[in-house]
ZADRENTOR-535017 format. One record per residue (C-alpha): residue number from 0; x, y, z. Coordinates in steps of 0.1 Angstrom, whole numbers, plus 5000, padded with zeros to 4 digits. Each point is the difference from the previous one (the first is absolute). Example, Ala and Ser with C-alpha at 12.3 -4.5 7.8 and 13.67 -1.06 7.14 Angstrom:
<pts>
@kepa = 0 px = 5123 py = 4955 pz = 5078
@kepa = 1 px = 5014 py = 5034 pz = 4993
</pts>
This chain:
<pts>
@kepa = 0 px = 4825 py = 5000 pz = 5072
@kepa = 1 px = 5038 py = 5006 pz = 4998
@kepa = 2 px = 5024 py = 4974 pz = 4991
@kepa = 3 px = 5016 py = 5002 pz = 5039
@kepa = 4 px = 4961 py = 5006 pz = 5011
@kepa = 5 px = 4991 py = 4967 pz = 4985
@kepa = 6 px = 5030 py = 4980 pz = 5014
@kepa = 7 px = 4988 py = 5015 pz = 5038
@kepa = 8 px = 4965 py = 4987 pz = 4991
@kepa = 9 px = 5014 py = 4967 pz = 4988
@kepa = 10 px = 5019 py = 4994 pz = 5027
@kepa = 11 px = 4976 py = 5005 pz = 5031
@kepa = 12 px = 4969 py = 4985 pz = 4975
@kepa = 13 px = 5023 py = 4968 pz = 5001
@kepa = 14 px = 5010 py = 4999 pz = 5035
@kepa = 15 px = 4962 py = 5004 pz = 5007
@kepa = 16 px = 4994 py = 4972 pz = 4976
@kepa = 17 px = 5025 py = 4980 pz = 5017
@kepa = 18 px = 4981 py = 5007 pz = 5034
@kepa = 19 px = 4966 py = 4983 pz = 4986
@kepa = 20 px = 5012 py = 4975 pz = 4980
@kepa = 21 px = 4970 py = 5005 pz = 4975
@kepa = 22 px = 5009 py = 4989 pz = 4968
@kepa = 23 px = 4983 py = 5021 pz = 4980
@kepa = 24 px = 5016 py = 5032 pz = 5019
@kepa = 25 px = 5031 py = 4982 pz = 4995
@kepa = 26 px = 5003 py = 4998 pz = 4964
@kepa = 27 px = 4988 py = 5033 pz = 4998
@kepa = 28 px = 5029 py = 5015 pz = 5014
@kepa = 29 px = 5021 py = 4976 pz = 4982
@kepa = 30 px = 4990 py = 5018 pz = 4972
@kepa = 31 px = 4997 py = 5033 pz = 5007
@kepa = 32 px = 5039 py = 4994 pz = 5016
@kepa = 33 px = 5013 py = 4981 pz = 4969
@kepa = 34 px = 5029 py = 5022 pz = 4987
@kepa = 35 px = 4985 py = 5024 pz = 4966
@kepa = 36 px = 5016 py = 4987 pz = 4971
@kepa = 37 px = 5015 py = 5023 pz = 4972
@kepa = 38 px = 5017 py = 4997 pz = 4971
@kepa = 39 px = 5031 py = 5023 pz = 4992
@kepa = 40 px = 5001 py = 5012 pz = 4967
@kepa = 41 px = 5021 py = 5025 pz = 4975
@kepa = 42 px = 5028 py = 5004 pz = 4977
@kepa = 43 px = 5032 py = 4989 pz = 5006
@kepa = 44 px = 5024 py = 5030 pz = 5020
@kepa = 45 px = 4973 py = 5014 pz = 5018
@kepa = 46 px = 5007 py = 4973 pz = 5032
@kepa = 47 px = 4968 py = 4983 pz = 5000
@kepa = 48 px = 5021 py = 4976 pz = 5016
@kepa = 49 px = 5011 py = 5020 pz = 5028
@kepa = 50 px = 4966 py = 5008 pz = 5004
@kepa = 51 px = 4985 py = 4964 pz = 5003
@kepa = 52 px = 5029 py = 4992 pz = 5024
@kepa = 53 px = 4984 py = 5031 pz = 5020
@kepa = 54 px = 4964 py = 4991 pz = 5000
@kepa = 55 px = 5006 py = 4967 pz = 5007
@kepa = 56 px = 5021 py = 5008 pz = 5029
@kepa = 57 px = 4971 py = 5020 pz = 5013
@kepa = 58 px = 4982 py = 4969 pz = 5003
@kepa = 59 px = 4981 py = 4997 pz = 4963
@kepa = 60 px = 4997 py = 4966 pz = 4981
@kepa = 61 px = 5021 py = 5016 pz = 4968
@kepa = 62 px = 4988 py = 4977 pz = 4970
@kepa = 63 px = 5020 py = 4993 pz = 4964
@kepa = 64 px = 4965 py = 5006 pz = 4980
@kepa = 65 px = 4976 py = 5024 pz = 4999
@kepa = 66 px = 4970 py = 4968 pz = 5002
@kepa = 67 px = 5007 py = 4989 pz = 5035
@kepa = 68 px = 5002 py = 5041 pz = 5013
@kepa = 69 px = 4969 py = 5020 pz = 5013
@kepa = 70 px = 5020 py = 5031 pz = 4993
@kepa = 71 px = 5028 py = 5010 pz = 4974
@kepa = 72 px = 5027 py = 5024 pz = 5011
@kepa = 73 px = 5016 py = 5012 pz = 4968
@kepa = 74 px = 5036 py = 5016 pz = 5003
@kepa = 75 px = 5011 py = 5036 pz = 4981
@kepa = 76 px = 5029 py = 5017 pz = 5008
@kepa = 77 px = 5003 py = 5038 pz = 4985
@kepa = 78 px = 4976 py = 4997 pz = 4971
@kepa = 79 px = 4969 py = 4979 pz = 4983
@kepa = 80 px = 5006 py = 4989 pz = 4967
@kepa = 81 px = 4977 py = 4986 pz = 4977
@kepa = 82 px = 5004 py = 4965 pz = 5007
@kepa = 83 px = 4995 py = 5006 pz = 5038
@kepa = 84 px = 4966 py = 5013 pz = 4988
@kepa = 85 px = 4993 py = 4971 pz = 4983
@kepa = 86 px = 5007 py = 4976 pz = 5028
@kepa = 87 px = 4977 py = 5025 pz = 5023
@kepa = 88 px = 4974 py = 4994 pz = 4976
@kepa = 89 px = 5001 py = 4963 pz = 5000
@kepa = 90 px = 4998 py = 4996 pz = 5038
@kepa = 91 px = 4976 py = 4981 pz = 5016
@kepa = 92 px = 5004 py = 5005 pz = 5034
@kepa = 93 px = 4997 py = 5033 pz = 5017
@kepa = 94 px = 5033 py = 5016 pz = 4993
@kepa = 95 px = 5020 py = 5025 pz = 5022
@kepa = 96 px = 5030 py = 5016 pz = 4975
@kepa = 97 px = 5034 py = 5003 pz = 5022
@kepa = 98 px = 5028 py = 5028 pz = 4994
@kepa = 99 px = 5024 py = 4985 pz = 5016
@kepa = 100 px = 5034 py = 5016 pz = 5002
@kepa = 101 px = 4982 py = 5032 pz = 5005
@kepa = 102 px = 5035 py = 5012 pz = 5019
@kepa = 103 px = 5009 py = 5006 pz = 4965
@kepa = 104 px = 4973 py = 5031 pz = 5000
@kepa = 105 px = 5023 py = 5024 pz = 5012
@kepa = 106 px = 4998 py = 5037 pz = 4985
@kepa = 107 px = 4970 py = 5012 pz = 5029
@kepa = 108 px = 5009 py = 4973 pz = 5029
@kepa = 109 px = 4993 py = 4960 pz = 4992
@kepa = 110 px = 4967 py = 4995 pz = 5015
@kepa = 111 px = 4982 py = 5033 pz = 4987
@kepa = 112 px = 5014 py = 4996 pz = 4964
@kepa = 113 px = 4989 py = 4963 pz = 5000
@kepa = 114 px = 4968 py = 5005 pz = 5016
@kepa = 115 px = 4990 py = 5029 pz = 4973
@kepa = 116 px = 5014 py = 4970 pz = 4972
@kepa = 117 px = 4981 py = 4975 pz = 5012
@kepa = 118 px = 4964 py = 5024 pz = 5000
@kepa = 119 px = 5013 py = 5008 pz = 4966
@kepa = 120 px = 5006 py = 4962 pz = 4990
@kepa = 121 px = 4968 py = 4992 pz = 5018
@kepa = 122 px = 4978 py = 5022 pz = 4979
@kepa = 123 px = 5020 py = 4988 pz = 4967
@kepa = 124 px = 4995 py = 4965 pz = 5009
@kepa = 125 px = 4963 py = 5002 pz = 5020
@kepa = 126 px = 5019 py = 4975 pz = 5023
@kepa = 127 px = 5009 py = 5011 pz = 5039
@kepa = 128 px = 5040 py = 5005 pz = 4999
@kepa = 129 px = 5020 py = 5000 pz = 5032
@kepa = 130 px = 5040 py = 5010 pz = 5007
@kepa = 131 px = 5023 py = 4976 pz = 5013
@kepa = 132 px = 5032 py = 4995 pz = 5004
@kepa = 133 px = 5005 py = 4964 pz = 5004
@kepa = 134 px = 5035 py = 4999 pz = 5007
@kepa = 135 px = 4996 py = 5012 pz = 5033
@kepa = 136 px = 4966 py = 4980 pz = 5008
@kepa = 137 px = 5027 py = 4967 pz = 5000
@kepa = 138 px = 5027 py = 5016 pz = 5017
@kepa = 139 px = 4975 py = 5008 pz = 5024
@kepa = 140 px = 4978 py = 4970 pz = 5000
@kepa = 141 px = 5023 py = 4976 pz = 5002
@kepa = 142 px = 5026 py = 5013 pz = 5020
@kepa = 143 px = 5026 py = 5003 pz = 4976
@kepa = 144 px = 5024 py = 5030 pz = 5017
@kepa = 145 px = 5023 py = 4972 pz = 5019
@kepa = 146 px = 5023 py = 5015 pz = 5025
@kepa = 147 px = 5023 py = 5006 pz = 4975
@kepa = 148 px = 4981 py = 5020 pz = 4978
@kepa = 149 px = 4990 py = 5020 pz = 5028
@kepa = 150 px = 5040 py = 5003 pz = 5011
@kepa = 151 px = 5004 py = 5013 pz = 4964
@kepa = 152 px = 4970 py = 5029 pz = 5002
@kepa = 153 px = 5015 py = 5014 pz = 5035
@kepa = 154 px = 5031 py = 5003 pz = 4987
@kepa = 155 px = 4980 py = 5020 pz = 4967
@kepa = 156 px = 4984 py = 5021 pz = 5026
@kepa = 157 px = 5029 py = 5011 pz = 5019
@kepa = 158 px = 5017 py = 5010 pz = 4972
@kepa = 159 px = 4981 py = 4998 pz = 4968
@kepa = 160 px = 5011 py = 4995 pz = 4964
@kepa = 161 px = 4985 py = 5034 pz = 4989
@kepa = 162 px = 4974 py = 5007 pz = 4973
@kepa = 163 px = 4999 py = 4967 pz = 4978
@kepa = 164 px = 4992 py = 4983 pz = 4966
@kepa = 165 px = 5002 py = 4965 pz = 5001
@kepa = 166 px = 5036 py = 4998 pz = 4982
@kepa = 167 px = 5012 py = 5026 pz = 5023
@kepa = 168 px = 4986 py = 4979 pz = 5032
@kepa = 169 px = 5018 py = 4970 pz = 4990
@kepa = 170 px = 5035 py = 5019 pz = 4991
@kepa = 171 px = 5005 py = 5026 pz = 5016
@kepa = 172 px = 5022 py = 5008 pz = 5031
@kepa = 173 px = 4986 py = 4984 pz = 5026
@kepa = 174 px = 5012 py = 4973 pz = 5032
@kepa = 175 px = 4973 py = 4977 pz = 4995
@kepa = 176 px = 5009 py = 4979 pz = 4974
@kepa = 177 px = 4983 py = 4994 pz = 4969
@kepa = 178 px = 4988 py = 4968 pz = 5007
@kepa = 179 px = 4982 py = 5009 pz = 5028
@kepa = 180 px = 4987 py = 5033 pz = 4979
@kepa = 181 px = 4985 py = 4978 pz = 4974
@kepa = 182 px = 4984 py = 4976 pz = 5022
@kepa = 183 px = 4983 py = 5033 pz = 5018
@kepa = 184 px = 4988 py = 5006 pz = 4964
@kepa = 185 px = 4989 py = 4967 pz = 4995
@kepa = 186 px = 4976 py = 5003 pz = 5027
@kepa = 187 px = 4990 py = 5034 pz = 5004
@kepa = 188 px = 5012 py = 5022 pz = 4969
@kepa = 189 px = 5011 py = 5037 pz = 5003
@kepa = 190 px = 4967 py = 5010 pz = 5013
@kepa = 191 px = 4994 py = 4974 pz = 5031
@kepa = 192 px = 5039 py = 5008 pz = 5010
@kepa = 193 px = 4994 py = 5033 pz = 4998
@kepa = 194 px = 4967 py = 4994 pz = 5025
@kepa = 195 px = 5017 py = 4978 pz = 5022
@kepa = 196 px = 5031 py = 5021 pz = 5006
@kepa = 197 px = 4974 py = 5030 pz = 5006
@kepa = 198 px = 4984 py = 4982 pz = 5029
@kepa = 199 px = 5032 py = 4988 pz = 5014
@kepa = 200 px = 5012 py = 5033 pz = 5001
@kepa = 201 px = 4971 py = 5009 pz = 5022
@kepa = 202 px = 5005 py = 4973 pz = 5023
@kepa = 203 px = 4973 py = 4975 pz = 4988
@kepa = 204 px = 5001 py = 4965 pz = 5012
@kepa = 205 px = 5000 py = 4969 pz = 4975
@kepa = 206 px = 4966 py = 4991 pz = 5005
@kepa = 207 px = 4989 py = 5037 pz = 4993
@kepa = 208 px = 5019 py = 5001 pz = 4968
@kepa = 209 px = 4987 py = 4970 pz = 4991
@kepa = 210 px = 4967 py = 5010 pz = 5001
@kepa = 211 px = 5005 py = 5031 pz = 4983
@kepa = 212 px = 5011 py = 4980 pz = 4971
@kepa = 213 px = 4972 py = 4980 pz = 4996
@kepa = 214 px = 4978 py = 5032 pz = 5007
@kepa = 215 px = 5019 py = 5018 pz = 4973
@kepa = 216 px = 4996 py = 4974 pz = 4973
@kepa = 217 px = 4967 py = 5000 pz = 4998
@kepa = 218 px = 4997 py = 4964 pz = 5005
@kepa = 219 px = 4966 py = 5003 pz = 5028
@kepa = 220 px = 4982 py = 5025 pz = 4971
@kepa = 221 px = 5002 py = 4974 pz = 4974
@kepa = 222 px = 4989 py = 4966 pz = 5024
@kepa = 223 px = 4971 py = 5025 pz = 5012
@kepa = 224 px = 4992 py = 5004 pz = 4969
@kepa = 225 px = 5002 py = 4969 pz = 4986
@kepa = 226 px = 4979 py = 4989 pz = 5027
@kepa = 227 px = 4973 py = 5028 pz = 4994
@kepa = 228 px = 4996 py = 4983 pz = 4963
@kepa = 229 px = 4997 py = 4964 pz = 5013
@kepa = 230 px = 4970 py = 5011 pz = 5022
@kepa = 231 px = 4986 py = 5022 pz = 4974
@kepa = 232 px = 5001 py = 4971 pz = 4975
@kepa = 233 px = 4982 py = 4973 pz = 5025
@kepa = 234 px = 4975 py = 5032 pz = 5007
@kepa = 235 px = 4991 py = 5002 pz = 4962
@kepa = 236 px = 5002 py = 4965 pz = 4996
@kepa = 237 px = 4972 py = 4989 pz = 5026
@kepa = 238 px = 4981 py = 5028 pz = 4991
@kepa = 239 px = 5000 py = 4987 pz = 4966
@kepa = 240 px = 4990 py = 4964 pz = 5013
@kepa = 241 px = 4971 py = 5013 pz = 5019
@kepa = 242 px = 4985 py = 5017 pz = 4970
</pts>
């Protein structure tokens, strides 16, 4: 069962719980509706941060060690070295690798490159690897474009800045000032401005483009499949105390 498939079943397994007031049916669902704790690993730069802030605002129970988890989401960003190998190999937990700031895959289109990356890191590794970008799971989760910030990316889409590196987004000609540029690349980077402005061009509503966000960074792949290893780990594990 999905991650969002298991939070429907939850839900209506509780409110049916609620309707019977049987206890044992009751802490059942407690249980199966307690939130899935993870712990957020990786070296430092690759925003493992950024990526607990994400998960956790998607509603998981994002723990500081590894002990108190059922799964381990480990953090990459571009490439695994060998000392990302060696924290693989002393998992655990089921572990799900994460390449977050997949944006950064850019030569064939972000999602295709990434996605071929993380098959390639996958087979490297033998553990399942995912895109993400968190960046833009936050923005999106927790509503961080204020009306500001959304002032600021009209004005980018009714006259944009032109093709742009980061340094040349932040100094060149422009009337939006440069405080309000950085703060845009605080929250989304080049990519999610560049995504946002795109939908506005076309007319999108808010709560359209914030959807797309979260749907573009990946962020529903990685709880599903984070989920998907919690219930294949409690499968394994009652087989195992059956035997």
């Amino acid at each position: 069962m999905s991650g969002r498939g298991n939070r429907v079943f939850a839900g209506e397994l509780a409110g049916f719980a609620a309707q019977t007031a049987e206890p044992r049916l009751q802490s059942i669902a407690e249980a199966i509706g307690a939130p899935l704790r993870v712990a957020v690993g990786g070296r430092r730069g690759v925003g493992r941060g950024t990526v607990a802030t994400a998960l956790a605002s998607a509603g998981l129970a994002v723990t500081g060690e590894p002990a108190g988890a059922e799964v381990d989401v480990y953090v990459i960003a571009e490439v695994v070295k060998p000392e990302d190998r060696d924290a693989l190999a002393a998992a655990r937990n089921p572990v799900l690798m994460v390449l977050n700031k997949a944006d950064l895959a850019l030569s064939s289109g972000p999602v295709g490159t990434a996605q071929r990356r993380c098959a390639h890191f996958a087979e490297l590794t033998g553990v399942p690897t995912l895109p993400m970008v968190a960046l833009l799971a936050v923005a999106a989760l927790d509503g961080l474009l204020d009306d500001e910030l959304w002032l600021a990316l009209r004005t980018l889409a009714g006259q944009p800045a032109g093709p742009a590196t980061l340094d040349t987004f932040l100094t060149g000609p422009h009337p939006l000032p440069a405080r309000l540029r950085r703060r845009l690349l605080n929250t989304l980077d080049l990519f999610g401005v560049d995504v946002v402005v795109a939908a506005l061009r076309r007319d999108r509503p808010v709560a359209a483009i914030t959807a797309l966000l979260r749907r573009v960074s990946g962020v529903d792949a990685v709880l599903d499949r984070v989920a998907a290893a919690r219930s294949e780990e409690r499968r394994v594990g009652k087989e195992c105390r059956s035997r």
